[in-house]
MMTF fields as JSON, N, C-alpha, C and O atoms, coordinates in Angstrom:
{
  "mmtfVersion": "1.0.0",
  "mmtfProducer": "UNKNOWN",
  "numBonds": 499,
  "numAtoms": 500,
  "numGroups": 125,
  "numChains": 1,
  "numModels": 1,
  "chainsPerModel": [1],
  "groupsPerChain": [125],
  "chainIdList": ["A"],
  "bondAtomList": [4, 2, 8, 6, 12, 10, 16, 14, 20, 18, 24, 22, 28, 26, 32, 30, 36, 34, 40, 38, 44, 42, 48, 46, 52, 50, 56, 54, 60, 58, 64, 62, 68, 66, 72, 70, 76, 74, 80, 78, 84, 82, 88, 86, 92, 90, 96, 94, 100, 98, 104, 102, 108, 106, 112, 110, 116, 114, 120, 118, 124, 122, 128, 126, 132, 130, 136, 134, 140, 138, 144, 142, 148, 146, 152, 150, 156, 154, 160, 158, 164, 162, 168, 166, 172, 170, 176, 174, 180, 178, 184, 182, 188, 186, 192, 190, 196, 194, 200, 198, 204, 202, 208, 206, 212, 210, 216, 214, 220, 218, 224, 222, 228, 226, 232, 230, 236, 234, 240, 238, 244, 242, 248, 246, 252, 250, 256, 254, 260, 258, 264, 262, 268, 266, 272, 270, 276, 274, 280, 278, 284, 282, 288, 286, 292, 290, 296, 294, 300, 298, 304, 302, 308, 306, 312, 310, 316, 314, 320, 318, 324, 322, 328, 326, 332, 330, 336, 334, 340, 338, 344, 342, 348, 346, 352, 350, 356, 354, 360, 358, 364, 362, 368, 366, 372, 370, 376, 374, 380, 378, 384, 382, 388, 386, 392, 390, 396, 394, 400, 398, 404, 402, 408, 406, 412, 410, 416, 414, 420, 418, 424, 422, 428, 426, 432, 430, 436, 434, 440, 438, 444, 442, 448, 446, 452, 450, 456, 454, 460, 458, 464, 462, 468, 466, 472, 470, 476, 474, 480, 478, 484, 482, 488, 486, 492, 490, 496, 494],
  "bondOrderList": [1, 1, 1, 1, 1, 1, 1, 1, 1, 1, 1, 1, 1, 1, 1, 1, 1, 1, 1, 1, 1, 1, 1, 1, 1, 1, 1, 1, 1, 1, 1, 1, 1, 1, 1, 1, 1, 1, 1, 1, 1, 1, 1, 1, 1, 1, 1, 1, 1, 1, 1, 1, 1, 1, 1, 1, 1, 1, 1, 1, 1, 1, 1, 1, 1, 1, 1, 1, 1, 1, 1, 1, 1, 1, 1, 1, 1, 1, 1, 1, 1, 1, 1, 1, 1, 1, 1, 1, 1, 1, 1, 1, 1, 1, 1, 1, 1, 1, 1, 1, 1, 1, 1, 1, 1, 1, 1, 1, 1, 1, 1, 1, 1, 1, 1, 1, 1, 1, 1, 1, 1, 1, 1, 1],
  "groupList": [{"groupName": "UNK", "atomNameList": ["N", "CA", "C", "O"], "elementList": ["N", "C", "C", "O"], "formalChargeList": [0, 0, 0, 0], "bondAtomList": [1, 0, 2, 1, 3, 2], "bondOrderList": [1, 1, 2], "singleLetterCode": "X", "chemCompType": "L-PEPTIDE LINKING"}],
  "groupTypeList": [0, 0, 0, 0, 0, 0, 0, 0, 0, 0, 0, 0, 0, 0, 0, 0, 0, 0, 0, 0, 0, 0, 0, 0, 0, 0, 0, 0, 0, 0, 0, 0, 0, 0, 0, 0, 0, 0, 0, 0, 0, 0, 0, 0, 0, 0, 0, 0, 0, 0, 0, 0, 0, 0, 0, 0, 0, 0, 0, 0, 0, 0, 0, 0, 0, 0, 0, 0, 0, 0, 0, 0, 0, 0, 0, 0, 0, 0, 0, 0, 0, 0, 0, 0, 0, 0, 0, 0, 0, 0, 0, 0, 0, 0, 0, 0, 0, 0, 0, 0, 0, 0, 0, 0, 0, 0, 0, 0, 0, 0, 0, 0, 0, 0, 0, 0, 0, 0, 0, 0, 0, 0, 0, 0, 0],
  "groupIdList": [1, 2, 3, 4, 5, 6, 7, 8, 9, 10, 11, 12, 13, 14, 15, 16, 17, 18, 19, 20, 21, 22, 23, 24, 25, 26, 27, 28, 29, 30, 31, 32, 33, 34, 35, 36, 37, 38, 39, 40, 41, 42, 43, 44, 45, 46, 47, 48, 49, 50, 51, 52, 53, 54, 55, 56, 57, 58, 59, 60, 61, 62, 63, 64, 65, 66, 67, 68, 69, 70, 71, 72, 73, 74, 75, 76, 77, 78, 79, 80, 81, 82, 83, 84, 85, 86, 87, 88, 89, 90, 91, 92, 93, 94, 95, 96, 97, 98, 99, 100, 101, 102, 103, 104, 105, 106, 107, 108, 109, 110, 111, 112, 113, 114, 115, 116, 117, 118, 119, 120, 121, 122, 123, 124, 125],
  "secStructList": [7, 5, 7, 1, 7, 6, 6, 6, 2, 2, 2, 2, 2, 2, 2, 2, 2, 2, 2, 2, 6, 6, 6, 6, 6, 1, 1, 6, 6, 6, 1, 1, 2, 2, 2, 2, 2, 2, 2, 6, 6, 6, 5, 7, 1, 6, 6, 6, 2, 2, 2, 2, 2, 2, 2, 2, 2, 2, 2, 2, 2, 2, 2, 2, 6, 6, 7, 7, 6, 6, 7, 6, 2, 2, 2, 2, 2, 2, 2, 2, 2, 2, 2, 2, 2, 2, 1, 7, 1, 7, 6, 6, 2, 2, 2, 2, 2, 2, 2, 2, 6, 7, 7, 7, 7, 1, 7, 2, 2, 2, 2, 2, 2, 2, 2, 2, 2, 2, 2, 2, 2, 2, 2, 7, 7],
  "xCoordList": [199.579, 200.681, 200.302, 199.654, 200.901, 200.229, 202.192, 203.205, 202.218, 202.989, 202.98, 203.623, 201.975, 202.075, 200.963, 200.638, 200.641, 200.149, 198.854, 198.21, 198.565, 197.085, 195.595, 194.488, 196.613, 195.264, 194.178, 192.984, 195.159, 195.034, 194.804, 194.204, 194.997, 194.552, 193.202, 192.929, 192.261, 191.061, 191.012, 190.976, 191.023, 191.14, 192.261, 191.932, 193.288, 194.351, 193.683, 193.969, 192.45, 192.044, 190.822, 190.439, 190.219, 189.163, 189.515, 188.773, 190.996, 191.366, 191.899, 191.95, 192.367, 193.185, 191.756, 191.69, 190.545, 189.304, 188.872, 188.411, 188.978, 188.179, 189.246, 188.725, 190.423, 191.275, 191.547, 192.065, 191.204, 191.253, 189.978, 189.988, 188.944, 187.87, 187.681, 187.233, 188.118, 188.558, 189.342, 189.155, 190.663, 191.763, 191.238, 191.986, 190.062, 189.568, 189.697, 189.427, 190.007, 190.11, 191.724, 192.164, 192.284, 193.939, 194.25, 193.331, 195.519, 196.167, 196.547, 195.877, 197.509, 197.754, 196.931, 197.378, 195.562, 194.53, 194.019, 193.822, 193.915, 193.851, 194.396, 193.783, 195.799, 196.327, 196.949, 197.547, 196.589, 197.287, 198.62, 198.85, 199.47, 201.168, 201.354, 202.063, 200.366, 200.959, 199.986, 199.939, 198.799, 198.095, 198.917, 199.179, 199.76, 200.492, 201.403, 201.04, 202.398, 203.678, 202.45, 202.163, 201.71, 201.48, 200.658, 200.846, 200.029, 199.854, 201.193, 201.051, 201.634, 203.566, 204.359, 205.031, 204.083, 204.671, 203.987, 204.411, 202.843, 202.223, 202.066, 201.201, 202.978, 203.935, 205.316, 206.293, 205.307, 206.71, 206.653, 205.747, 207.924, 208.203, 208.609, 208.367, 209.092, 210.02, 209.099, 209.632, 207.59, 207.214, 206.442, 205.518, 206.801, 206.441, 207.322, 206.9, 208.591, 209.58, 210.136, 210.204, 210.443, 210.577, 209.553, 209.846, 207.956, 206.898, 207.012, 206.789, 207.325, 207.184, 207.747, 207.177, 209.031, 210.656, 210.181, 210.215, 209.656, 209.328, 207.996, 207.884, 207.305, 205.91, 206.545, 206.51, 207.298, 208.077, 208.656, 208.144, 209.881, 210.125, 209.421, 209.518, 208.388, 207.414, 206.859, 206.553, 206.622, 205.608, 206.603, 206.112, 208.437, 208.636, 209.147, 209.532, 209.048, 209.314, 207.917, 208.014, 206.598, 205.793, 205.701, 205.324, 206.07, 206.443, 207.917, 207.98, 208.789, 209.647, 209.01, 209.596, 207.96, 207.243, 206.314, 205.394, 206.84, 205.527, 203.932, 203.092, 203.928, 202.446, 202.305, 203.271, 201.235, 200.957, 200.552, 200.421, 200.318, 200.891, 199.245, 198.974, 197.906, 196.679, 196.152, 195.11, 196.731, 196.156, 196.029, 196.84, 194.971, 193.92, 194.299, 194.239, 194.633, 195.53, 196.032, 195.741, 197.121, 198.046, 197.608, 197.771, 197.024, 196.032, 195.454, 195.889, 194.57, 193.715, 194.949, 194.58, 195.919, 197.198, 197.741, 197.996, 197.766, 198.638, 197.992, 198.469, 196.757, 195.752, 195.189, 194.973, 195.038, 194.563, 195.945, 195.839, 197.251, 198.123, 198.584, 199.156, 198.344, 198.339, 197.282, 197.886, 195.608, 194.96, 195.793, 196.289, 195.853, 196.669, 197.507, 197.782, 197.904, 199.326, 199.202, 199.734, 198.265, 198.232, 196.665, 196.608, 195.417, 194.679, 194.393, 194.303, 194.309, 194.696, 193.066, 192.101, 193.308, 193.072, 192.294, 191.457, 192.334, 191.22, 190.208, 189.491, 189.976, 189.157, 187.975, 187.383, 187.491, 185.939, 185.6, 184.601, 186.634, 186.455, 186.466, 185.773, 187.436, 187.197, 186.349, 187.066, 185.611, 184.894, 183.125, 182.149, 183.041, 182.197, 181.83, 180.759, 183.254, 183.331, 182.791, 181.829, 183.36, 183.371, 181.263, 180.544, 181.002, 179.453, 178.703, 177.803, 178.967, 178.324, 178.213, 177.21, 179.414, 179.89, 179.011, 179.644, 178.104, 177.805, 176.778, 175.698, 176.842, 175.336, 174.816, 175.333, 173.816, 173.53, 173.802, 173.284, 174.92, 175.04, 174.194, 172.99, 174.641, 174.042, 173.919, 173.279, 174.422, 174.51, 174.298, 174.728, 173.142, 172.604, 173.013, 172.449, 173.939, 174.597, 175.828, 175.993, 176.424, 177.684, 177.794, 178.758, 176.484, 176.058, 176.0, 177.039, 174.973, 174.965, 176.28, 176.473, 176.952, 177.847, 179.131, 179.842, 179.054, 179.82, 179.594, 180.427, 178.065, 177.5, 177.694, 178.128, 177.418, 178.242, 179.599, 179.856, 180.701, 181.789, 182.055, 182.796, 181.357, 181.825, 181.367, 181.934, 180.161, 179.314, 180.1, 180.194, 180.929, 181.619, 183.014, 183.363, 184.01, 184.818, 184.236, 185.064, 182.823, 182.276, 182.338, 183.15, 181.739, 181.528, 182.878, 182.572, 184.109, 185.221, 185.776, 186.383, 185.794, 186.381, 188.196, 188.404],
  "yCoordList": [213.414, 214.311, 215.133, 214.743, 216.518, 217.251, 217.427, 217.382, 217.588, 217.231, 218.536, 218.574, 219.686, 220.55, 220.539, 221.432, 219.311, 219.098, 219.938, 219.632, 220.908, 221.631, 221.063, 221.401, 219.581, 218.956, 218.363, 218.065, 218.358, 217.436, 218.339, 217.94, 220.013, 220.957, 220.639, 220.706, 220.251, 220.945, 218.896, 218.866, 217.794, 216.446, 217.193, 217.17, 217.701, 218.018, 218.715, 218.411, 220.01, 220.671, 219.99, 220.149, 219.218, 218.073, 217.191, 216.923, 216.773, 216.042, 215.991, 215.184, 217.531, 218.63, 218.324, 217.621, 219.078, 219.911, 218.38, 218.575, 217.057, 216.552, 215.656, 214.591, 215.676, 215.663, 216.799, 216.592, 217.851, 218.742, 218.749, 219.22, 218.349, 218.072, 217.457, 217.825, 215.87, 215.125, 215.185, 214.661, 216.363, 216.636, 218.098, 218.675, 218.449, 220.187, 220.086, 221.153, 219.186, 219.373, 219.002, 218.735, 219.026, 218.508, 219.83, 220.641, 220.141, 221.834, 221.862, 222.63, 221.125, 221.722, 222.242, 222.924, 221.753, 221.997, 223.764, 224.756, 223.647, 225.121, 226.019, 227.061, 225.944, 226.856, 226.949, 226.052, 228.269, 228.583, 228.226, 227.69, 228.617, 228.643, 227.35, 226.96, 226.087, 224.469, 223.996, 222.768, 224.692, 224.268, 224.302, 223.189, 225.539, 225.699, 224.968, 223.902, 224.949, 223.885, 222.832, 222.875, 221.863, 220.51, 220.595, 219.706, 221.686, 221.234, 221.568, 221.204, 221.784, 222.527, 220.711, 220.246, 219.92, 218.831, 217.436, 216.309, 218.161, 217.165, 217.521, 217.022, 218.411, 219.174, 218.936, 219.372, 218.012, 217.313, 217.055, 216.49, 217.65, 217.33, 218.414, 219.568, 218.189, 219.331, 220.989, 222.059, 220.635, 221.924, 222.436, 223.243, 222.005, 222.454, 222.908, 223.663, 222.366, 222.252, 223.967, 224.632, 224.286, 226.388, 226.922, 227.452, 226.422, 227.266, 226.996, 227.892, 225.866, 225.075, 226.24, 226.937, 226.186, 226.899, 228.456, 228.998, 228.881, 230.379, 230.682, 231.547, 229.492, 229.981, 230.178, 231.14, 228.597, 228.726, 229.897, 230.839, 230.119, 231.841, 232.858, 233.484, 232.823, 233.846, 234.069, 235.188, 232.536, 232.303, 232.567, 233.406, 232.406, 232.753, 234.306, 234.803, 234.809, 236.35, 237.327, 238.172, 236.455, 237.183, 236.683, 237.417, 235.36, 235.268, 236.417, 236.991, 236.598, 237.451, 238.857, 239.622, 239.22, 240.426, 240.315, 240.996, 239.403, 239.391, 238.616, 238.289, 238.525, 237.551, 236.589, 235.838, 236.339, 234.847, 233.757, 233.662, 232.884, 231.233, 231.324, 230.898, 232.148, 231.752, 233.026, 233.589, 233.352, 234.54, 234.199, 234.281, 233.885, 233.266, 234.265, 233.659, 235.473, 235.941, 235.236, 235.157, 234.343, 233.424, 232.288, 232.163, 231.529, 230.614, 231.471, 231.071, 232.541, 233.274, 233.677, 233.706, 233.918, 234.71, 233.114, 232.629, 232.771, 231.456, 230.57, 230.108, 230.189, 229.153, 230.669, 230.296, 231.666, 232.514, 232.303, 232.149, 232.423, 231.966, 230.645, 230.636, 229.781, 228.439, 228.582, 228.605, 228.687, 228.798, 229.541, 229.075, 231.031, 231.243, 230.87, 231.033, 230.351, 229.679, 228.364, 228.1, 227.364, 225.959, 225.591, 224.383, 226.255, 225.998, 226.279, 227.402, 225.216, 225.621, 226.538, 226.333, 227.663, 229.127, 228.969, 229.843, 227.72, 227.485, 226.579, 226.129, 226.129, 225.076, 225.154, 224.241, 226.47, 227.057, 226.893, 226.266, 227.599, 227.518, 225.903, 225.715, 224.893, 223.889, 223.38, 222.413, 223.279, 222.611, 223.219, 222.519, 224.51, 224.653, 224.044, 223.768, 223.971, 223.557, 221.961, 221.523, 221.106, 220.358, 220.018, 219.4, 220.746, 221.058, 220.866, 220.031, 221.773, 221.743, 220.654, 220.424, 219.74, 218.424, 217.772, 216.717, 217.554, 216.656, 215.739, 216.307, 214.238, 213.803, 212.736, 211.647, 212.867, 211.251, 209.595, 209.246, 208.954, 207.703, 206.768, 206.962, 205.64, 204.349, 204.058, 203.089, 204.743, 205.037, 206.568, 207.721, 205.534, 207.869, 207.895, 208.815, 207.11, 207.062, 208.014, 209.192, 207.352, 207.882, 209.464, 210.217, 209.742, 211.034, 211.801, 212.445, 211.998, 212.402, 212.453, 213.343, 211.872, 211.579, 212.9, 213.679, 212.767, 213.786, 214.981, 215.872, 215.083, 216.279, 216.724, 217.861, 215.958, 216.837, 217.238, 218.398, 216.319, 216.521, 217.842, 218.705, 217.959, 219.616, 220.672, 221.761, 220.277, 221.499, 221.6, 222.769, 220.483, 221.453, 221.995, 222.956, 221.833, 222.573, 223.584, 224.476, 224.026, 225.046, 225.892, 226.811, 225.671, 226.354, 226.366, 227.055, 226.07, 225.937, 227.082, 227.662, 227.76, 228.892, 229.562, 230.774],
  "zCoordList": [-90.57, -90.914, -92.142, -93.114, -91.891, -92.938, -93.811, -93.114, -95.162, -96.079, -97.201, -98.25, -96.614, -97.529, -98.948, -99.731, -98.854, -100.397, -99.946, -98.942, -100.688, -101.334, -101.004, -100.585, -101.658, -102.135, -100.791, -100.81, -99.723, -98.166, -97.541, -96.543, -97.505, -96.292, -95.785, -94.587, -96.801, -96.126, -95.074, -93.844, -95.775, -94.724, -93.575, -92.389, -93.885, -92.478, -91.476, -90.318, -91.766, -90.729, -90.19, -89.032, -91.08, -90.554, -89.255, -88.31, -89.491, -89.054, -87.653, -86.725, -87.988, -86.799, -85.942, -84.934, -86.642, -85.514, -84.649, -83.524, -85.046, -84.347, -83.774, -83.443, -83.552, -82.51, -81.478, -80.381, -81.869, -80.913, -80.235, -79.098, -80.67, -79.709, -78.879, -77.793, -79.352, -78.43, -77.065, -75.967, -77.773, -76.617, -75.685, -74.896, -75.925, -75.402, -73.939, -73.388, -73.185, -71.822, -71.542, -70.424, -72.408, -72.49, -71.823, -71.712, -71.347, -70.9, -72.54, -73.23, -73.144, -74.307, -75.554, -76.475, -75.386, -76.574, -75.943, -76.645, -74.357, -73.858, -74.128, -74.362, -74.198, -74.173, -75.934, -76.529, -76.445, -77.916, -78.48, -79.564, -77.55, -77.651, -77.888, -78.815, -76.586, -77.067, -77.907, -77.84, -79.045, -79.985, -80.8, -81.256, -81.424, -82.033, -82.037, -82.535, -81.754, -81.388, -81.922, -83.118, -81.009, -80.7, -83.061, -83.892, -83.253, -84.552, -85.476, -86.643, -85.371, -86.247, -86.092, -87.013, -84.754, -84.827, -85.951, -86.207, -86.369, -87.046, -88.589, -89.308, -88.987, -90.052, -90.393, -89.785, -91.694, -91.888, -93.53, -94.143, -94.092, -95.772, -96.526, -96.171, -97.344, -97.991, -98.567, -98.859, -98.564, -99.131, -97.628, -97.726, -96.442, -95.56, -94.328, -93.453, -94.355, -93.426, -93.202, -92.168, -94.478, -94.625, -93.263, -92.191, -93.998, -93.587, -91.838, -91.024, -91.537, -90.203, -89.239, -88.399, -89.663, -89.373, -88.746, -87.641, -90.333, -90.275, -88.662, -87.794, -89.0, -87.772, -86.338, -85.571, -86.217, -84.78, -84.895, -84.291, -85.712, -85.359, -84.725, -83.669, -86.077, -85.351, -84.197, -83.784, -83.338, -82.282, -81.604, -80.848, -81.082, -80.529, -80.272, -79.214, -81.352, -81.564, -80.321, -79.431, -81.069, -80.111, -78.682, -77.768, -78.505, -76.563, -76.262, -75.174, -77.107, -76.644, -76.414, -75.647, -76.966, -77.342, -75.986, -75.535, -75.657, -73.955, -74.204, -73.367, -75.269, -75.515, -74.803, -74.671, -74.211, -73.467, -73.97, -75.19, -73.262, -73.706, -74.344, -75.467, -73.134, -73.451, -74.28, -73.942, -75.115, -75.468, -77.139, -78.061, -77.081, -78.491, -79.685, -80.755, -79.822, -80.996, -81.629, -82.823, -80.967, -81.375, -82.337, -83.551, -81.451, -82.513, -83.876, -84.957, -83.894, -84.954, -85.77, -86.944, -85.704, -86.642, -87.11, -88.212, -86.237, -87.333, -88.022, -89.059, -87.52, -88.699, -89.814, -90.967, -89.667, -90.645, -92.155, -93.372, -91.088, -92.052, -92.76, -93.85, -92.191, -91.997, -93.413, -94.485, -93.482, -94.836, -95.883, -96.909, -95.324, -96.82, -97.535, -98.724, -96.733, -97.359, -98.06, -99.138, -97.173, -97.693, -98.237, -98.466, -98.502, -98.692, -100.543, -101.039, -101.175, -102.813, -102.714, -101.978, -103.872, -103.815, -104.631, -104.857, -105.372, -106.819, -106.452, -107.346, -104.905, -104.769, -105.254, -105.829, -105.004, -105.19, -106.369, -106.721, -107.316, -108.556, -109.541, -110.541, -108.929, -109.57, -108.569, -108.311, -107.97, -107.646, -107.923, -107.655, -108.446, -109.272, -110.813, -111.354, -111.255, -112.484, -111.988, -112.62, -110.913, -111.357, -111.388, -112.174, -110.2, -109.996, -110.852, -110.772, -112.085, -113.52, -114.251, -114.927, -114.176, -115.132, -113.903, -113.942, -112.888, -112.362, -113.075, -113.238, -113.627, -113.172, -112.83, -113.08, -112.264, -111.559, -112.761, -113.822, -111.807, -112.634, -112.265, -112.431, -111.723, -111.652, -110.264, -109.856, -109.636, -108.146, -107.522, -107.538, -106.872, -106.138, -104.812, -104.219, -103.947, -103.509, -103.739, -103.422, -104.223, -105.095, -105.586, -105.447, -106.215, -107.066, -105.796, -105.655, -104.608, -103.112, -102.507, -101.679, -102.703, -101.741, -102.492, -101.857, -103.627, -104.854, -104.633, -104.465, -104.618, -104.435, -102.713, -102.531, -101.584, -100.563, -100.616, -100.295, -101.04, -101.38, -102.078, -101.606, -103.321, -103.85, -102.94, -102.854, -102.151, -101.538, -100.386, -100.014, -99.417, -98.743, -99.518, -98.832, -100.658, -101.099, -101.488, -101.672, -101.797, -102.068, -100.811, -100.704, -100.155, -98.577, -97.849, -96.876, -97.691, -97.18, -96.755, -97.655, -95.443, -95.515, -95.618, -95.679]
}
């Protein structure tokens, strides 16, 4: 369940992509209209419930507009919004900072494991 928090977008779309991989031969992972919906149901809590509200609107504004169920627009307009909205905007930046402060402790394990960690908030689109 995604909760809005900033801090969880980028684990929420991790989390999203490799359930939807799993489900890629599902009809609903096919088709955009029930990606949408089926990820909006796994969206619940007070700094998300507005945003939830507002998308369904939208999604059904553009089926009233004649858009189809499989027409991949749909998907690309709402996760494009879906980041702007919930992906914190400073990741890059603190996670450069934190880049700099890195250094190997007592575990190079640990230090590796840190260092992929910032490098994908670095790379995160």
């Amino acid at each position: 369940m995604f909760d809005g928090d900033r801090n969880t977008t980028y684990k929420f779309l991790l989390n999203w992509d490799l359930w939807a991989a799993v489900n890629q031969a599902n009809d609903t992972m096919k088709k955009p209209f029930s990606r949408i919906v089926t990820m909006l149901s796994y969206m619940d809590g007070t700094c998300v419930d507005a945003w939830k509200e507002e998308q369904l609107q939208k999604l059904k504004e553009e089926m009233d507009d004649r858009a189809l169920e499989t027409d991949e627009t749909l998907w690309e307009h709402f996760i494009e919004r879906f980041k702007n909205t919930f992906v914190n905007q400073n990741c890059r930046s603190e996670a450069y900072q934190e880049l700099c402060k890195l250094k190997q402790g007592e575990s190079l394990n640990n230090f590796f494991t840190k260092l992929s960690s910032l490098h994908m908030k670095l790379t995160f689109p």
